[in-house]
NUMARRO-915676 format. One record per residue (C-alpha): residue number from 0; residue in three letters; x, y, z. Coordinates in steps of 0.1 Angstrom, whole numbers, padded with zeros to 4 digits. Layout:
! residues N
ATOM   i  aa     u     v     w
ATOM NUM ALA     X     Y     Z
...
//
This chain:
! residues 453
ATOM   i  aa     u     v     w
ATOM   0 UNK  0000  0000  0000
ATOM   1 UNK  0015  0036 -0011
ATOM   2 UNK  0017  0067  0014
ATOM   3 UNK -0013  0080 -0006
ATOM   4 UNK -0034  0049 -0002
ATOM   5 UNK -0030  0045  0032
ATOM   6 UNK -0045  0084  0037
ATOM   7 UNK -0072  0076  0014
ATOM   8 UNK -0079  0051  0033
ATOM   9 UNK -0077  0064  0066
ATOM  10 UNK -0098  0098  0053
ATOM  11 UNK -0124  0076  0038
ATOM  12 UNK -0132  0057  0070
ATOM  13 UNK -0134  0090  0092
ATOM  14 UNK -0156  0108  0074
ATOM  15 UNK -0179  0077  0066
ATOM  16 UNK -0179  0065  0104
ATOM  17 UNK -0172  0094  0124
ATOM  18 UNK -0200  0128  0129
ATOM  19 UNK -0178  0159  0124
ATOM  20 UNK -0201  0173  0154
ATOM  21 UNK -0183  0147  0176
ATOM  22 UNK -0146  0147  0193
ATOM  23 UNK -0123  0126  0174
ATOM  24 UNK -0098  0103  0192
ATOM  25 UNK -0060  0124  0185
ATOM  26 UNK -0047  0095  0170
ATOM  27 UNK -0068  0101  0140
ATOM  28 UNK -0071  0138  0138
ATOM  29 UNK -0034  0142  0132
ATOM  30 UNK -0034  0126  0099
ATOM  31 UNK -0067  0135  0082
ATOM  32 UNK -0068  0173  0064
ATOM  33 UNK -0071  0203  0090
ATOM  34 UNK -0097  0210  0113
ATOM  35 UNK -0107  0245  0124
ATOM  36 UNK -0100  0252  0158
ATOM  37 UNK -0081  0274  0186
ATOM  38 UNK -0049  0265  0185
ATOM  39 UNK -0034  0269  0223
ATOM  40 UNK -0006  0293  0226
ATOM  41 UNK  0009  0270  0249
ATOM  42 UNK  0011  0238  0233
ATOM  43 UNK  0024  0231  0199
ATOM  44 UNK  0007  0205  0172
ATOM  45 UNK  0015  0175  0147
ATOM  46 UNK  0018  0184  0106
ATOM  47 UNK -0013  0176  0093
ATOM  48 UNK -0005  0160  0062
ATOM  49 UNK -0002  0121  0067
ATOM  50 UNK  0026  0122  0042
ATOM  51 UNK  0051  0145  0058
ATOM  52 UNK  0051  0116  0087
ATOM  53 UNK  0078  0093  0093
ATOM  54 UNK  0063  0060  0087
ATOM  55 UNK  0071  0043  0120
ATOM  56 UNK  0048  0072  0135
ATOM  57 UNK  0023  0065  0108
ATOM  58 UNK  0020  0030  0116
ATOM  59 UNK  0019  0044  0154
ATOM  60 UNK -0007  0067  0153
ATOM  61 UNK -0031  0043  0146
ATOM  62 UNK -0020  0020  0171
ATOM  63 UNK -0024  0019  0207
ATOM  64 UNK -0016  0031  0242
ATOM  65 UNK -0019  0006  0263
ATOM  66 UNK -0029  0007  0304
ATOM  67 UNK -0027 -0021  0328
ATOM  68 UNK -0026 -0022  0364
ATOM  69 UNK -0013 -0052  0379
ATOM  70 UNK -0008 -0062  0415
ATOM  71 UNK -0022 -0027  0424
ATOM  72 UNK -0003 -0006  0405
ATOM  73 UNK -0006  0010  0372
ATOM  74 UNK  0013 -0005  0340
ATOM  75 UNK  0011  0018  0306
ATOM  76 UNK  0030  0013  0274
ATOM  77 UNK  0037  0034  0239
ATOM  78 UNK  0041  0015  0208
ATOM  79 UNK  0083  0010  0217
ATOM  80 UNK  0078  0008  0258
ATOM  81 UNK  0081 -0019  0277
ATOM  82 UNK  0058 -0024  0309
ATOM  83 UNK  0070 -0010  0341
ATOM  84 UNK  0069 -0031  0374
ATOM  85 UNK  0045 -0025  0402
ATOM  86 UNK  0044 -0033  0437
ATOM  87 UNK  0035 -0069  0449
ATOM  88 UNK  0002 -0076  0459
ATOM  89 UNK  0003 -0091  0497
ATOM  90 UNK -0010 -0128  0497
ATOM  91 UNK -0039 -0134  0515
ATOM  92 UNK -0042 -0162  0544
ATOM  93 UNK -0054 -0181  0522
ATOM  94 UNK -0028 -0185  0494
ATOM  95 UNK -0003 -0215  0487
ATOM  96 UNK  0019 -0224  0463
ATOM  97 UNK -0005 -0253  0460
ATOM  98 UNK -0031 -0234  0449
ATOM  99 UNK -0035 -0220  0406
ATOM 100 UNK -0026 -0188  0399
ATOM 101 UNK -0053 -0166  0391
ATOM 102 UNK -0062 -0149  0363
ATOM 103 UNK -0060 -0110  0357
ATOM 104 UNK -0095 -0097  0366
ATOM 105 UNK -0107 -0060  0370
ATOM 106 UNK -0106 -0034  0393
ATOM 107 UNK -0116 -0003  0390
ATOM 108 UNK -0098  0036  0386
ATOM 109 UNK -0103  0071  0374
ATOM 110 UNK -0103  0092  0348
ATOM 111 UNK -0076  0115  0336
ATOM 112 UNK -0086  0157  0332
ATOM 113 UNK -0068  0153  0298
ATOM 114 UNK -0075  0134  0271
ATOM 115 UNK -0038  0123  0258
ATOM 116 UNK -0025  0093  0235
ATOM 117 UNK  0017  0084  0225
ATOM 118 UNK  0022  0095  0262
ATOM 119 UNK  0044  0079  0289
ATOM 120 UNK  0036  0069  0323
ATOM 121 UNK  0061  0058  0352
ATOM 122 UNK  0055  0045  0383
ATOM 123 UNK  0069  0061  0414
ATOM 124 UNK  0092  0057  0440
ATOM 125 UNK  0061  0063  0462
ATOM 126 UNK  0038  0044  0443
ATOM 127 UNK  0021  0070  0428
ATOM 128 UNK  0017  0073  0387
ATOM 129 UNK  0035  0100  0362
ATOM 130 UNK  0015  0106  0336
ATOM 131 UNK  0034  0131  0307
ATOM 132 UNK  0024  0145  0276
ATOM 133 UNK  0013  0129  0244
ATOM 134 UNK -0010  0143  0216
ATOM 135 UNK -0048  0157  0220
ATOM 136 UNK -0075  0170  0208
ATOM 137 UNK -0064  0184  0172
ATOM 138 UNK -0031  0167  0170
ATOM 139 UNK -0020  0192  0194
ATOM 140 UNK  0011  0175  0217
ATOM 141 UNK  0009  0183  0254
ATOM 142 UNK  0028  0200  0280
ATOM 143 UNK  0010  0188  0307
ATOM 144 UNK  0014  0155  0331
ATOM 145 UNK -0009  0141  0359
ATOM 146 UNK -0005  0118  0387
ATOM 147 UNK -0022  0091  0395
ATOM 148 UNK -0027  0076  0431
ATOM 149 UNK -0040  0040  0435
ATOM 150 UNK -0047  0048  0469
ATOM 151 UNK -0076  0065  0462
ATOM 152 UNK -0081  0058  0424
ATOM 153 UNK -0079  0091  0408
ATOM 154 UNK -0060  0119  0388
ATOM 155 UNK -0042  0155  0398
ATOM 156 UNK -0028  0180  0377
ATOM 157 UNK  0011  0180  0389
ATOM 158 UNK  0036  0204  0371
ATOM 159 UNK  0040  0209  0335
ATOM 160 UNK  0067  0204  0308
ATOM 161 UNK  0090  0230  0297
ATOM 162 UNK  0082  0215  0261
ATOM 163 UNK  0050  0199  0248
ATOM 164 UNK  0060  0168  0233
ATOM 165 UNK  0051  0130  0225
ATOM 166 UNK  0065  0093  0214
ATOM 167 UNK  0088  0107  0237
ATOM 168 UNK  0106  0080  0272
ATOM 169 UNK  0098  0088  0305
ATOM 170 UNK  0127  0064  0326
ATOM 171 UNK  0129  0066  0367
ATOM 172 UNK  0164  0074  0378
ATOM 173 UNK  0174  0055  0408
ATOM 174 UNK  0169  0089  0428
ATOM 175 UNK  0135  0088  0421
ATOM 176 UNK  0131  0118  0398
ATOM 177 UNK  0120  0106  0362
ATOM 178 UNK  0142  0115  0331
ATOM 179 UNK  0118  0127  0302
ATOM 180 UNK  0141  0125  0265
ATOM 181 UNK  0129  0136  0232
ATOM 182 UNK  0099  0132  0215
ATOM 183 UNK  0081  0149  0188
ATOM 184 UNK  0063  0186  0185
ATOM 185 UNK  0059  0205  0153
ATOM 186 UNK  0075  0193  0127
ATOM 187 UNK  0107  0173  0137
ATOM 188 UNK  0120  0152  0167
ATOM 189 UNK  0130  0171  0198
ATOM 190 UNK  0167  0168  0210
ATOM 191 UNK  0161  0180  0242
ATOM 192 UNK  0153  0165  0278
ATOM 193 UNK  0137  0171  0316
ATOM 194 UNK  0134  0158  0349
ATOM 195 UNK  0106  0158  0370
ATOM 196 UNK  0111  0157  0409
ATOM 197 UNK  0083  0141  0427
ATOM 198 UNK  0090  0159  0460
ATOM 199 UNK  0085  0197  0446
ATOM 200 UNK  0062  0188  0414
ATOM 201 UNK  0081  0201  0392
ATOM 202 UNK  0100  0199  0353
ATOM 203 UNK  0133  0212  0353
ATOM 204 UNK  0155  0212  0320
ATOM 205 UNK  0186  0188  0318
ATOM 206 UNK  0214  0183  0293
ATOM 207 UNK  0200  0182  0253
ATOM 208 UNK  0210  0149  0233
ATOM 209 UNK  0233  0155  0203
ATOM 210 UNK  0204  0151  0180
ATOM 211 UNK  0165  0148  0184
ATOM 212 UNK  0146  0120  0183
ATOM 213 UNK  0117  0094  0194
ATOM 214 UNK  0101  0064  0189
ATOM 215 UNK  0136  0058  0206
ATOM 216 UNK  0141  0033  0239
ATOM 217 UNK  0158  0045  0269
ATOM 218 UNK  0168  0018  0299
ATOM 219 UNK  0178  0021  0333
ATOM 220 UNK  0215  0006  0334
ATOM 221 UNK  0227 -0013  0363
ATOM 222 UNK  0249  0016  0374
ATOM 223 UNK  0220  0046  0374
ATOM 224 UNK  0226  0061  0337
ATOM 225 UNK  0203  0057  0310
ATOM 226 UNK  0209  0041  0273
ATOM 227 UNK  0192  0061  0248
ATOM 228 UNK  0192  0042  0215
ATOM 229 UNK  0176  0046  0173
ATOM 230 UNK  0143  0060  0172
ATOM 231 UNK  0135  0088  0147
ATOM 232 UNK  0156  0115  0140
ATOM 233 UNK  0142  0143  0116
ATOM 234 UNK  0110  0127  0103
ATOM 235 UNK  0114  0099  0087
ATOM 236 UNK  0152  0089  0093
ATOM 237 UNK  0157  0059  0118
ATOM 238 UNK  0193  0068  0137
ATOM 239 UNK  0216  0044  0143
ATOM 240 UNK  0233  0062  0173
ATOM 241 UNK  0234  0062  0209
ATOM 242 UNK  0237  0077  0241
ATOM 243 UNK  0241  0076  0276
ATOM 244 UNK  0223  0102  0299
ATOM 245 UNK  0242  0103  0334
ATOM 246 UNK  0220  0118  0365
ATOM 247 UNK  0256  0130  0381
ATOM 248 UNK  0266  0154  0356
ATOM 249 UNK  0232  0161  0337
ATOM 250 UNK  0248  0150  0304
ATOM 251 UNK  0246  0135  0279
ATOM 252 UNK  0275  0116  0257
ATOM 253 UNK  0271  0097  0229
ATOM 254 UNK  0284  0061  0229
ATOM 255 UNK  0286  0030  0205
ATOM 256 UNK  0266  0034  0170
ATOM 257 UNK  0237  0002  0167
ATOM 258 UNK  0249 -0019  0136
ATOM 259 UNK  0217 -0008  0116
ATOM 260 UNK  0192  0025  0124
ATOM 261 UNK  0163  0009  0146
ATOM 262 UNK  0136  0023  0151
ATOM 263 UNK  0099  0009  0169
ATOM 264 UNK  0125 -0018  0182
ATOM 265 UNK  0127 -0030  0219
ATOM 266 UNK  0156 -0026  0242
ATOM 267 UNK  0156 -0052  0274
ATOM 268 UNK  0181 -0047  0305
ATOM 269 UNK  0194 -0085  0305
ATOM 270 UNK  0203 -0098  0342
ATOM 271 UNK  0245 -0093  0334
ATOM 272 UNK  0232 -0055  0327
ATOM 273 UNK  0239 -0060  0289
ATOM 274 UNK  0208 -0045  0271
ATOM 275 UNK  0198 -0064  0242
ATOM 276 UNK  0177 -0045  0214
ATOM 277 UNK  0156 -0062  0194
ATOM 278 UNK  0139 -0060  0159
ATOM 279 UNK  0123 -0026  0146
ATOM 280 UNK  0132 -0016  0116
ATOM 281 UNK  0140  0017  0095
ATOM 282 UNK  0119  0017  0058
ATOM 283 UNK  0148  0010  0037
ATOM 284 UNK  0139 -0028  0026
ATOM 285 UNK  0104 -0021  0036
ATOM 286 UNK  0108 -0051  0061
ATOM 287 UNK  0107 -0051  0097
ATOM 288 UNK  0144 -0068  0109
ATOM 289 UNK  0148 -0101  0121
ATOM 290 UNK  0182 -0091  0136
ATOM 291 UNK  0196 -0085  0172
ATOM 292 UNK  0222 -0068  0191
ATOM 293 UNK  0237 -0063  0223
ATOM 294 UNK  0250 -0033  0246
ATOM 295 UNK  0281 -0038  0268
ATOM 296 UNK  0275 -0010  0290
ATOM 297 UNK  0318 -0017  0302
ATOM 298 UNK  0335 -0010  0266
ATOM 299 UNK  0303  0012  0250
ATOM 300 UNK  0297 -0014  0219
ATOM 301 UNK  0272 -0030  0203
ATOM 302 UNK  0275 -0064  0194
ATOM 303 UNK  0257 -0092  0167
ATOM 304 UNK  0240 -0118  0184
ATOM 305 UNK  0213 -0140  0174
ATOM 306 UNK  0183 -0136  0150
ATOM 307 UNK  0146 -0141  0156
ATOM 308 UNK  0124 -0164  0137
ATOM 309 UNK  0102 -0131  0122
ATOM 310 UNK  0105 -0100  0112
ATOM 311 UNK  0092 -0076  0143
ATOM 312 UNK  0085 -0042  0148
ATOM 313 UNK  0062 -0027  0178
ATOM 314 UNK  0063 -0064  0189
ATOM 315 UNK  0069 -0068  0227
ATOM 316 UNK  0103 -0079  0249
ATOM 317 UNK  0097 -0093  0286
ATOM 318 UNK  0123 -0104  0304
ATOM 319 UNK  0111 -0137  0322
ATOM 320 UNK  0119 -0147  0360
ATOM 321 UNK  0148 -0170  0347
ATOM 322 UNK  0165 -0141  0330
ATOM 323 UNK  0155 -0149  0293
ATOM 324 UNK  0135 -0125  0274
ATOM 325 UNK  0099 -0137  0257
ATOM 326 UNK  0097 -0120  0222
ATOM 327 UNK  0061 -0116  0209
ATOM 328 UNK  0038 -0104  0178
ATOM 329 UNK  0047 -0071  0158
ATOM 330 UNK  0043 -0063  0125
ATOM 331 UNK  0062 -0077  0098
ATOM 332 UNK  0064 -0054  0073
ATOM 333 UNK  0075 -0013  0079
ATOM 334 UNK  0041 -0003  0064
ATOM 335 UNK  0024 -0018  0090
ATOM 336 UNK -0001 -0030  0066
ATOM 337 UNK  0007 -0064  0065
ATOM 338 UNK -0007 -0093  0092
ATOM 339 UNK  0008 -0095  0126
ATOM 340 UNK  0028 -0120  0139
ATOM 341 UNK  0016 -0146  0161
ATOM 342 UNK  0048 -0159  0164
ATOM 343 UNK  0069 -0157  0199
ATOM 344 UNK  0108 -0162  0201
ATOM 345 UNK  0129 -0169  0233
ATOM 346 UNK  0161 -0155  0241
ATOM 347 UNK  0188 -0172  0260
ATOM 348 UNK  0216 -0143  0273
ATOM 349 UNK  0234 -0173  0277
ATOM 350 UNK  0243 -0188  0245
ATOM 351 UNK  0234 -0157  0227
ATOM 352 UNK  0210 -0175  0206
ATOM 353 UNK  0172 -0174  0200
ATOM 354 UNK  0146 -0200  0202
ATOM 355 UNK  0111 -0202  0184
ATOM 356 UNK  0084 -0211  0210
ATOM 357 UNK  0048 -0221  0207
ATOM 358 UNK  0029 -0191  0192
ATOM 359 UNK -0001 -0169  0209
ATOM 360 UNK -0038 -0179  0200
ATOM 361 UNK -0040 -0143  0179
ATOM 362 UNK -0016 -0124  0158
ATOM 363 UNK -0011 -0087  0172
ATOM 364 UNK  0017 -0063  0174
ATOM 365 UNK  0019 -0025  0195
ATOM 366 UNK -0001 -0049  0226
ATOM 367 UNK  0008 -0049  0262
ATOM 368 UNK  0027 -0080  0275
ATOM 369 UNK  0039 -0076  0316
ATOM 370 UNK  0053 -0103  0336
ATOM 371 UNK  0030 -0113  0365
ATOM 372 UNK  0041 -0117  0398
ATOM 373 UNK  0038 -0158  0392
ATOM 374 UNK  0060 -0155  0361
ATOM 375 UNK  0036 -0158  0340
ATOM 376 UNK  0035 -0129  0313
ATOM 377 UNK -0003 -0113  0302
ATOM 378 UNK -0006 -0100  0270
ATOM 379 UNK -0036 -0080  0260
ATOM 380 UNK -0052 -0061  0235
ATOM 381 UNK -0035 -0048  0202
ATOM 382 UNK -0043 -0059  0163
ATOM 383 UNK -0041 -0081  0137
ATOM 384 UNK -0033 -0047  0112
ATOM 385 UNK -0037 -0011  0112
ATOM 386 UNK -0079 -0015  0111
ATOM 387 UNK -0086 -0046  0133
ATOM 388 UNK -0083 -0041  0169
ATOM 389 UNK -0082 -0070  0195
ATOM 390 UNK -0106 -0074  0228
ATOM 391 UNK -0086 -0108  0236
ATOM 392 UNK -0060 -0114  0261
ATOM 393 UNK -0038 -0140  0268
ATOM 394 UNK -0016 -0157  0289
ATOM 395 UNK  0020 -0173  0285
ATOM 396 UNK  0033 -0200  0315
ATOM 397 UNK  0075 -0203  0308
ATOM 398 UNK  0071 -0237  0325
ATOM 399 UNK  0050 -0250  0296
ATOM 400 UNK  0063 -0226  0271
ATOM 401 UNK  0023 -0218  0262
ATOM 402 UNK -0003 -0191  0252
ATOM 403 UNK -0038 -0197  0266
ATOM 404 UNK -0067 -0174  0264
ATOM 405 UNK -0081 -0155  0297
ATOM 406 UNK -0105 -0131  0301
ATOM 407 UNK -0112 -0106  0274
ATOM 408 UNK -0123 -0069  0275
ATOM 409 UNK -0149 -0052  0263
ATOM 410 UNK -0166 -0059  0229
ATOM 411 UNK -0146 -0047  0203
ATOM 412 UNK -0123 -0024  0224
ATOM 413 UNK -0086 -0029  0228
ATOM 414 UNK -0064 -0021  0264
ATOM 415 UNK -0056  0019  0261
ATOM 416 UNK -0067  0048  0280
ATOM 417 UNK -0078  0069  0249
ATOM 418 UNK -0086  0062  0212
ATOM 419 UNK -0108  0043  0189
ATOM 420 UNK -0126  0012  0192
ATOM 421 UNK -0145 -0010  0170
ATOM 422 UNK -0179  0007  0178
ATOM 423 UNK -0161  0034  0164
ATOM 424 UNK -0173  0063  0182
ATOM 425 UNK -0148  0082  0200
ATOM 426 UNK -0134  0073  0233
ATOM 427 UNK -0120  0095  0257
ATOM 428 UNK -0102  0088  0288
ATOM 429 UNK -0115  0055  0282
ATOM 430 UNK -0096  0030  0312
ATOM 431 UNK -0091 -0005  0315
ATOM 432 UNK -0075 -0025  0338
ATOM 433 UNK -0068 -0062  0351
ATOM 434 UNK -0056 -0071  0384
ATOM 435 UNK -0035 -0102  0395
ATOM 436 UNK -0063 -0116  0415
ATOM 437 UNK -0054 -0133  0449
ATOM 438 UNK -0071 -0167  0465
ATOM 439 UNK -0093 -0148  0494
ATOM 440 UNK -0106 -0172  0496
ATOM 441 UNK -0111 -0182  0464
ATOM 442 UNK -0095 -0166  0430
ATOM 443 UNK -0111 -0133  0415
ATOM 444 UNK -0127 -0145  0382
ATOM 445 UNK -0111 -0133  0343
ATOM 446 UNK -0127 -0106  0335
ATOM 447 UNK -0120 -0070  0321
ATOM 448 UNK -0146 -0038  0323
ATOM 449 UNK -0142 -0004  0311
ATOM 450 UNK -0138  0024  0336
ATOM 451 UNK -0141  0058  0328
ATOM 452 UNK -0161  0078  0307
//
């Protein structure tokens, strides 16, 4: 399918399905001709022609956002992010390692004040929720963040950005402020960076990376810095380059160059604090890359290892209790208009190499996949292509090496906090959640319900 294709096709459907008197979800707006409105002096908006976008963001902007709160915390990811960790739920009386684990059930939350997709959000130190930025109403990318306390289920304004900005990273130093890098505004990918301190509420501006980007991956390293890698640079050019952030000195340095510009890949801190970084892909062959690579944090190089058994980009990376790393779904091709992958690969840091395992019961790629406190990894929502979206959710036991089905959300909806589903009216700060039930005394049941309005 050509560039202009794809817009036809994507204008076709919104003006068929969607009332112009209604809200339309961001994710659409941005790449569908100009709509009249105020445009806020504050925050700055998307280019509204499809084809001036990069097409890693085109194939992200109609993807999803996904939100998951597990063990009683919550879990969001952006098309390249991978889940972040929560605290444990306590075991109940009740509970033995006799007993089956339970599947991911429900529980309930608020709504945000600020309807936002291609956002970031990090769990706290304190358990509390950063929300940051992301795209609107109109395209328009945000400078605001909120926070979210599971304590009592709901949403406060907190301080906003120095720079609107989304398919930006949002990493927790191990001080407990939270590195914001890059991104995109305007018309090209930012270069620069913040960190917000959860004691005073605040953004404050930090060292600028040698060149902008996003749809990049930033990790935690095992000695507090951060490893920024690919992503976009000006629209439309995948980077091959690095660099490492360090919270001492504010600044960054750029390190080792990636064998190939990656882009909508996925970077996972290995147990030896090597990062392996995964798939993506950068529009030259048109194909999603089968192809890996590892970071050696002590000489700064990236190294070959093994290759997957597919092609994969926005697929997702868990690493598993016994220190491999599950590899699932994606698209296949860099159009993104080609079928997702079913397929799931295995890791092993070990011998460098890379396993095919059993598949998942449904092909989907830009999903949500977290490890559960049992080991077992849940992985929900997401799509077969860029118009099919997927209610299903599914579960993956490493001591059997197998997908099995659980619960499923709502009809025709897929796990995000804002966007479209397959009713599709609009949806706006839309939640959905599952929760790691506990045996108290028996095990919540599967089950998924939208909260929110």
């Amino acid at each position: 399918m050509t560039d202009h294709e794809l817009e036809q096709r994507l204008r076709s459907w919104y003006r068929a399905e969607i009332d112009e008197a209604e809200r339309a979800p961001a994710a659409l707006r941005m790449n569908v001709a100009a709509i009249p409105g105020a445009r806020p002096s504050a925050e700055r908006r998307l280019p509204w022609r499809f084809p001036t976008i990069g097409r890693p963001m085109r194939v992200a902007v109609v993807a999803l956002t996904t939100v998951l709160v597990v063990g009683g915390a919550l879990y969001l990811n952006g098309p390249s992010q991978p889940a972040v960790g929560g605290p444990s739920p306590t075991p109940s009386a009740s509970t033995s390692p006799s007993e089956p684990a339970a599947s991911p059930s429900a529980v309930p939350a608020g709504s945000m004040a600020t309807e936002r997709g291609l956002h970031t959000a990090t769990l706290l130190a304190d358990g509390r929720v950063l929300i940051v930025g992301g795209f609107g109403s109109y395209g328009v990318a945000r400078a605001t963040a909120e926070i979210f306390d599971p304590g009592t289920g709901t949403f406060s304004p907190t301080g906003s950005m120095a720079t609107a900005r989304g398919q930006h990273t949002a990493t927790l130093l191990g001080d407990g402020r939270v590195l914001i890098v890059g991104g995109f505004a305007g018309s090209s990918s930012l270069a620069t960076a913040e960190i917000y301190d959860p004691g005073t509420g605040t953004f404050t501006a930090t060292g600028s990376m040698s060149e902008g980007r996003s749809f990049h991956e930033a990790t935690l390293l095992a000695d507090g810095r951060v490893l920024v890698t690919g992503g976009d640079g000006q629209v439309g050019h995948p980077l091959a380059t690095a660099e490492i952030y360090d919270p001492g000195t504010g600044r960054f340095s750029l390190t080792g160059d990636m064998s190939v510009a990656r882009t909508i890949a996925t970077a996972t801190l290995l147990p030896d604090g090597r990062v392996l970084i995964a798939g993506g892909g950068n529009g030259s062959s048109g194909q999603c890359f089968r192809s890996a690579e590892v970071y050696d944090p002590g000489t700064g190089a990236f190294s070959a290892t093994g290759a997957m058994s597919n092609n994969r980009c926005g697929h997702d990376a868990t690493l598993l209790s016994d220190g491999r790393v599950l590899l699932t779904g994606g698209a296949t091709n860099w159009e993104g208009t080609g079928p997702g992958s079913a397929s799931a690969d295995l890791y092993d840091p070990a011998t460098g190499t890379f396993s095919r395992s059993n598949s998942m019961v449904d092909a989907r790629s830009i999903d949500t996949a977290t490890r559960l406190d049992d080991g077992r990894v849940l992985i929900a929502g997401g799509g077969p292509n860029l118009t099919h979206s997927l209610a299903s959710a599914e579960l993956f036991d490493p001591g059997t090496g197998s997908f099995s089905l659980t619960g499923s959300m709502g009809p025709g909806k897929v796990l995000r906090d804002e966007g479209l589903d397959a009713s599709p009216a609009p949806r706006v700060n839309r939640w959905e959640f599952a929760h790691q039930g506990v045996s108290s005394p028996a095990p919540r049941a599967s089950g998924w319900r939208s909260l929110g309005a």
